[in-house]
C-alpha positions as MATLAB code, in Angstrom:
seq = 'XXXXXXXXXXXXXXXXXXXXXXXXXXXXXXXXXXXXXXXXXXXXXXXXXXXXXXXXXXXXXXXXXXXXXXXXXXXXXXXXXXXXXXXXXXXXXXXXXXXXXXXXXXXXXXXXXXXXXXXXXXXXXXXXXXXXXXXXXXXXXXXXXXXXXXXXXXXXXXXXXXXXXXXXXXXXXXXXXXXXXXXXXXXXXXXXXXXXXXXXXXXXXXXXXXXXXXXXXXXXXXXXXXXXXXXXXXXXXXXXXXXXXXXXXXXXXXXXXXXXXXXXXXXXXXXXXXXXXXXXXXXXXXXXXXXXXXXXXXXXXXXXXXXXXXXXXXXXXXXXXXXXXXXXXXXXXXX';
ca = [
     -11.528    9.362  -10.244;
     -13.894   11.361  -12.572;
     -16.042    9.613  -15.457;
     -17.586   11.114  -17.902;
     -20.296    8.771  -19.995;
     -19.953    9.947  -23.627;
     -22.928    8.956  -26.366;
     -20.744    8.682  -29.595;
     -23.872   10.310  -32.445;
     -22.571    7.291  -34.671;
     -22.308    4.481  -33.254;
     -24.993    2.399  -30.422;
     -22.701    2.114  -27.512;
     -21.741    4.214  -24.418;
     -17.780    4.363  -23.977;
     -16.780    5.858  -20.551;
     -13.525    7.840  -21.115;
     -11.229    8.598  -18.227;
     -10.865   11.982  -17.726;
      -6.938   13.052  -17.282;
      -6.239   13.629  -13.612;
      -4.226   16.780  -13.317;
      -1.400   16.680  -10.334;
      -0.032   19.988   -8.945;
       2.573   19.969   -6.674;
       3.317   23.566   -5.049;
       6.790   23.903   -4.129;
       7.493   26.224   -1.032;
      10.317   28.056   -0.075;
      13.069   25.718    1.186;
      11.283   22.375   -0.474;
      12.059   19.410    0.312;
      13.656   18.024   -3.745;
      13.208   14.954   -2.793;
       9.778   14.643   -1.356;
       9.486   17.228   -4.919;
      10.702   14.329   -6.895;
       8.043   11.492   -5.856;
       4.917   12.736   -6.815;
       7.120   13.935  -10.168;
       8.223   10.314  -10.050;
       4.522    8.824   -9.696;
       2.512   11.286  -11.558;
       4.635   13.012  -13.919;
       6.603    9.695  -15.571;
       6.110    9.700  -19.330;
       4.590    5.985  -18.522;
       1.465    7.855  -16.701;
       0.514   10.498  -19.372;
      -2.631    8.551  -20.278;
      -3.550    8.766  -16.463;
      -1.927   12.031  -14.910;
      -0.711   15.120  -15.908;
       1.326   16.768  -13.313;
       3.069   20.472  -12.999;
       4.645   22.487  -10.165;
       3.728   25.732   -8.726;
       5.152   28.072   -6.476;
       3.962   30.991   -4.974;
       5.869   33.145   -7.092;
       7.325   32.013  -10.308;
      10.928   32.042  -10.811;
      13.769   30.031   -8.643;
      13.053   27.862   -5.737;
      15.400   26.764   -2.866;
      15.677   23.958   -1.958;
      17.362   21.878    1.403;
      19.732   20.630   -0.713;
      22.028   23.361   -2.124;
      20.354   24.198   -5.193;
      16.911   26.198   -6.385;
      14.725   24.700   -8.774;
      13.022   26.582  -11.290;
       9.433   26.849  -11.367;
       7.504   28.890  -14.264;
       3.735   28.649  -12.911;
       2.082   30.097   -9.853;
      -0.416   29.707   -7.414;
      -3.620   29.793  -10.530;
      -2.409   26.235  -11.357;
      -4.130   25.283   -8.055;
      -7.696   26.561   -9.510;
      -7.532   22.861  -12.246;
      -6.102   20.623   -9.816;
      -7.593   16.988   -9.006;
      -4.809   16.813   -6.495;
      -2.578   19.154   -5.131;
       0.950   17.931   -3.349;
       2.622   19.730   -1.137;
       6.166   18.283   -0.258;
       8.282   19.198    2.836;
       9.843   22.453    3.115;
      11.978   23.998    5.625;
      12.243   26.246    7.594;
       8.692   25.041    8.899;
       7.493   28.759    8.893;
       3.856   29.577    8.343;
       3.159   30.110    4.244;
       2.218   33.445    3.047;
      -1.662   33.523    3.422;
      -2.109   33.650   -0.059;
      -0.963   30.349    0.142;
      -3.114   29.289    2.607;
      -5.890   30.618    0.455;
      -5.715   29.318   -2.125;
      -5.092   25.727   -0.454;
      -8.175   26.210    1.092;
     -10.288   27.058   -1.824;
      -8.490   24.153   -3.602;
     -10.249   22.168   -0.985;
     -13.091   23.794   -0.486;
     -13.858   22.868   -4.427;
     -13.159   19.217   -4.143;
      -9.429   18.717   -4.937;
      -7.816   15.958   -3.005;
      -4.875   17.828   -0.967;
      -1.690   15.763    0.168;
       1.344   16.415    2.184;
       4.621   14.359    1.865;
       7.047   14.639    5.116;
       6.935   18.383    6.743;
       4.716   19.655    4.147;
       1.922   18.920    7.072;
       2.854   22.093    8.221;
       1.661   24.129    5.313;
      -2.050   22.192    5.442;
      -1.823   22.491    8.964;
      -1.592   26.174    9.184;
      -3.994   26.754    6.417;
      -6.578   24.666    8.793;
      -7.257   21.686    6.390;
      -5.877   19.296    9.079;
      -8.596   20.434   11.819;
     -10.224   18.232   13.190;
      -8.790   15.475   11.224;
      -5.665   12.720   12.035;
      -2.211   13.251   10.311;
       1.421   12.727   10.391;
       4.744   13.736    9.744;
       8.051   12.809    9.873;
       8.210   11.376   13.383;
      11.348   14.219   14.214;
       8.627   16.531   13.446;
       5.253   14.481   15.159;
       5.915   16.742   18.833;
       6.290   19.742   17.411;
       3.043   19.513   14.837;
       0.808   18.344   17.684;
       1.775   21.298   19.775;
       1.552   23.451   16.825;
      -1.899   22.209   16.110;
      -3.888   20.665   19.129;
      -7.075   20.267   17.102;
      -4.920   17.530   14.657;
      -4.624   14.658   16.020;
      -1.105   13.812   14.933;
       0.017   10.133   14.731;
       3.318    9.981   15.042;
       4.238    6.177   14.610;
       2.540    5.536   11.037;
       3.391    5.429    6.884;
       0.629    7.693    6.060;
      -3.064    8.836    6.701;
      -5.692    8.608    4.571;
      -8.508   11.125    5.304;
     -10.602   11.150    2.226;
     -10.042   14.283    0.959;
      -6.663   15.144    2.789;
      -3.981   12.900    3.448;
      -0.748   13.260    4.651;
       2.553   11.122    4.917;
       5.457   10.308    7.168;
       8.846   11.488    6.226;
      10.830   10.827    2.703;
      10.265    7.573    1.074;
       6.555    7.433    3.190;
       5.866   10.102    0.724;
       6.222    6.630   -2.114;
       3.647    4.952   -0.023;
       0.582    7.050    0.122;
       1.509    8.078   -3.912;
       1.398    4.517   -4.953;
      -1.491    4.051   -2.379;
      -4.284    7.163   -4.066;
      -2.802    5.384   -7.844;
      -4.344    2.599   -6.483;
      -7.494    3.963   -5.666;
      -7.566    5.684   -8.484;
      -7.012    2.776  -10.746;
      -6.183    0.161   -9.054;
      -3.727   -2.491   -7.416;
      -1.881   -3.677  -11.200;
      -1.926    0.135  -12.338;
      -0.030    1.067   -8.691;
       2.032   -2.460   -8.945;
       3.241   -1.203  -12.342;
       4.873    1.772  -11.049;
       5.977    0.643   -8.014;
       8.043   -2.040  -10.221;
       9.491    1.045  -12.421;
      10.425    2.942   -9.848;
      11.960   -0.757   -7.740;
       9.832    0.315   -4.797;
       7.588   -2.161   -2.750;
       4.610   -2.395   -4.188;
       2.345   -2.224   -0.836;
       3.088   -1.003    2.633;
       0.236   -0.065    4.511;
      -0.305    3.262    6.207;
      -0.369    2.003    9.516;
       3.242    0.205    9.363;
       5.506    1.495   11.486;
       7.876    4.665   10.692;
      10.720    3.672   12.685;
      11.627   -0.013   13.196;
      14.420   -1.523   15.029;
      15.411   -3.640   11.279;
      14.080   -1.753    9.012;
      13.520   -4.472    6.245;
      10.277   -5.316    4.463;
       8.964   -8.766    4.453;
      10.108  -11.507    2.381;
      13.323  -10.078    2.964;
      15.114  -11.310    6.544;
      14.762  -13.300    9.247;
      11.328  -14.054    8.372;
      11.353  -14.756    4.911;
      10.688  -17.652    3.989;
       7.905  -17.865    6.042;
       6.303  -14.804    4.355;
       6.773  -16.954    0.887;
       5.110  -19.689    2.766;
       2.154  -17.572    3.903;
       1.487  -16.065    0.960;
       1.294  -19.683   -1.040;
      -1.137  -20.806    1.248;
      -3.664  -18.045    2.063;
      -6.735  -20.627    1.564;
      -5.522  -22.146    4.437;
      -6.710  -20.888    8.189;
      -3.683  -19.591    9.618;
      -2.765  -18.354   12.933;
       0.706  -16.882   14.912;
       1.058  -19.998   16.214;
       1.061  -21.520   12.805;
       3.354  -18.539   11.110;
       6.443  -19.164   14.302;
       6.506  -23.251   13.559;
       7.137  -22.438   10.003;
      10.000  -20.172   11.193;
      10.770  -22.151   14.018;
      10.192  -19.908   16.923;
       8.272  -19.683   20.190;
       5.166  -18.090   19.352;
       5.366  -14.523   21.316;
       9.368  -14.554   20.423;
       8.410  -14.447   16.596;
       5.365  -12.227   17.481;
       7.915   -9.507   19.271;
      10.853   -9.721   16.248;
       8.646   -9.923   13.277;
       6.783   -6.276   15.051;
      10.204   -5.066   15.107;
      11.599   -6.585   11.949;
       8.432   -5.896    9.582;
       6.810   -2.848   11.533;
       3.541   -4.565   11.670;
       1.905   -7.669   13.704;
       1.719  -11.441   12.237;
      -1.358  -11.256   11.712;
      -2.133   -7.608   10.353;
       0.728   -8.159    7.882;
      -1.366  -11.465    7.082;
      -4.648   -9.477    6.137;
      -2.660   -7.117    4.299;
      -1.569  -10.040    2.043;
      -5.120  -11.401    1.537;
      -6.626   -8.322    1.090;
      -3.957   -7.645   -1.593;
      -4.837  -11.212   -3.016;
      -8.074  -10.491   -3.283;
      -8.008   -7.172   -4.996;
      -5.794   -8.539   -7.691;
      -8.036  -11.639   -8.672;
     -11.043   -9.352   -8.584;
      -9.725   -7.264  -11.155;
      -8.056  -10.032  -13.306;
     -10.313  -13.367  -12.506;
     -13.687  -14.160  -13.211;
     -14.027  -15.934   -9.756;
     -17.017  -15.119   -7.929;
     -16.456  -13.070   -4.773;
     -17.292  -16.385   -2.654;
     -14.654  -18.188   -4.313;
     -12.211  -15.374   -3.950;
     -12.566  -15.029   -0.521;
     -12.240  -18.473    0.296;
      -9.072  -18.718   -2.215;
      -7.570  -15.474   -0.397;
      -7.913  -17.172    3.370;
     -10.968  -14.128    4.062;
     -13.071  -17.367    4.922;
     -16.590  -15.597    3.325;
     -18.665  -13.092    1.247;
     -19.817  -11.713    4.003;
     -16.618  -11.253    5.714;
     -14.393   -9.893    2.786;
     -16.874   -7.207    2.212;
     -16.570   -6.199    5.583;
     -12.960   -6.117    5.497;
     -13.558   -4.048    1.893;
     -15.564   -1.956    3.439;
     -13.558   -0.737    6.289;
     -10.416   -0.527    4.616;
     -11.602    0.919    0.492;
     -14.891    1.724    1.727;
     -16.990   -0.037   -0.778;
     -18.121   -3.564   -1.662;
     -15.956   -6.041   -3.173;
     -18.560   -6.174   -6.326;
     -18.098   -2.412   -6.705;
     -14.051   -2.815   -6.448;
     -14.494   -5.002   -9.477;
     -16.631   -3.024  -11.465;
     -14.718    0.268  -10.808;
     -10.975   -1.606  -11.237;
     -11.611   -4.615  -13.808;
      -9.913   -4.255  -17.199;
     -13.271   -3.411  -19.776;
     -12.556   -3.619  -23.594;
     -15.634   -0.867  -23.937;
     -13.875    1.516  -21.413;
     -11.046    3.533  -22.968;
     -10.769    6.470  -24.909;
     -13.026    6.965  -28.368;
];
């Protein structure tokens, strides 16, 4: 997220305003409305206009079909792209090739440092402009086949919530597209900023982009069989905890829990147990003065040195500079 260090001529202090991140969505032929409506959702709620702005394009202003019986109409056109910090592109259908103006200007989008997503089948589109070369995506898993035969050079992963390239990333289909919204929010400014709008919009607040797509029960943890167990867990993450530990709770054989909390939850025991320290973590960092040591011991990440390698692979950057980018500062804001 851009910063820009202002000197105010009267005054002795440096205030870092946030500069407005402006969302485009482009809206192809056939969209998907409601892979349209999340980033709208996300982005464009009158709760976010501090944070985002957000418009739609279209390669040619005027009405839009949609999947769904009706057209939406869209005033802008492709230009929009040339100011965008992100640019969305929902699922559309039929999954024909875009007009190469299209293309184009998705690629120069990208080419000048906009952050390019897909939501469900809109893959396609950044497929066949070549911004998924070389690179790992996904789709809606009815789609996975055909996208990896489309495109050998992407490798397509066809069991996950999202991926998370850097500057492209893509998502499975329909709600998915919630996920990896709520997921760049929270890059961008962090877990309570993300939490916030995942409780406005009744949404979890966290699923990570490797949880399954399709799951036998499809039922998010604490809900279900294994709920209060997931309660449990998450009041005790000081505590070393293993499967072993997690089934006696529930009262289960050790590999039977391991095999129906997979199926139930869409992620292992213990991956879904990171995922709730690492969540710990980043929430006292931004609203505790613990030191790091003390928050990785609180949050079950047993060191320093560990929880900054577990920062490090999953945010890419040190637990210190999480803080320092995400904390709440009474001298950041607007002048």
């Amino acid at each position: 997220m851009p910063r820009i260090e202002t000197i105010l001529p009267t005054a002795s202090f440096t205030c870092t305003v946030m500069a407005m991140h402006n969302v485009v969505a482009l809206a192809l032929p056939g969209v998907v409305a409601f892979d349209l409506a999340i980033p709208a959702q996300v982005f464009g709620h009158l709760d976010e206009r501090e944070r985002y702005s957000f418009k739609v394009c279209a390669a040619e202003p005027g009405l839009v079909s949609t999947t769904t019986g009706y057209a939406v109409q869209v005033t802008h056109g492709l230009n929009l792209l040339r100011a965008a910090d992100t640019v969305v592109v929902p699922g559309f259908s039929p999954l024909d090739d875009p007009p190469e103006k299209v293309s184009n200007a998705l690629r120069q989008a990208s080419r000048r440092g906009a952050r390019i997503i897909s939501v469900c089948t809109g893959a396609f589109a950044l497929a066949a402009a070549g911004l998924l070369d070389g690179k790992r995506a996904t789709t809606h898993w009815r789609n996975a086949e055909r996208l990896a035969a489309m495109y050998p050079s992407t490798t397509v992963e066809a069991g996950v919530l999202y991926v998370d390239e850097g500057g492209v990333s893509t998502s499975a289909g329909v709600a998915a597209g919630i996920d990896l919204c709520l997921h760049l929010v929270r890059n961008d400014f962090g877990t309570e900023a993300a939490n916030r709008i995942a409780r406005r919009m009744v949404v979890a607040p966290h699923r990570e982009g490797g949880q399954a797509q399709f799951i036998e029960n499809p039922v998010a943890a604490p809900i279900g069989l294994f709920g209060a167990t997931c309660v449990w867990a998450r009041k005790n993450l000081s505590e070393p905890m293993s499967v072993r530990d997690l089934a006696g709770h529930a009262g289960w054989a050790p590999s039977t829990f391991a095999r129906r909390f997979v199926a139930e939850v869409g992620v292992t025991p213990l991956r879904w147990l990171t995922g709730q320290r690492m969540a710990e973590a980043r929430r006292l960092l931004e609203n505790s003065d613990l030191t790091v040591e003390a928050i990785a011991h609180r949050c079950g990440l047993g060191t320093s040195t560990n929880m900054r390698l577990h920062f490090m692979r999953e945010l890419s950057m040190t637990p210190t500079s999480y803080r320092r980018l995400y904390r709440p500062n009474p001298d950041r804001g607007r002048p």
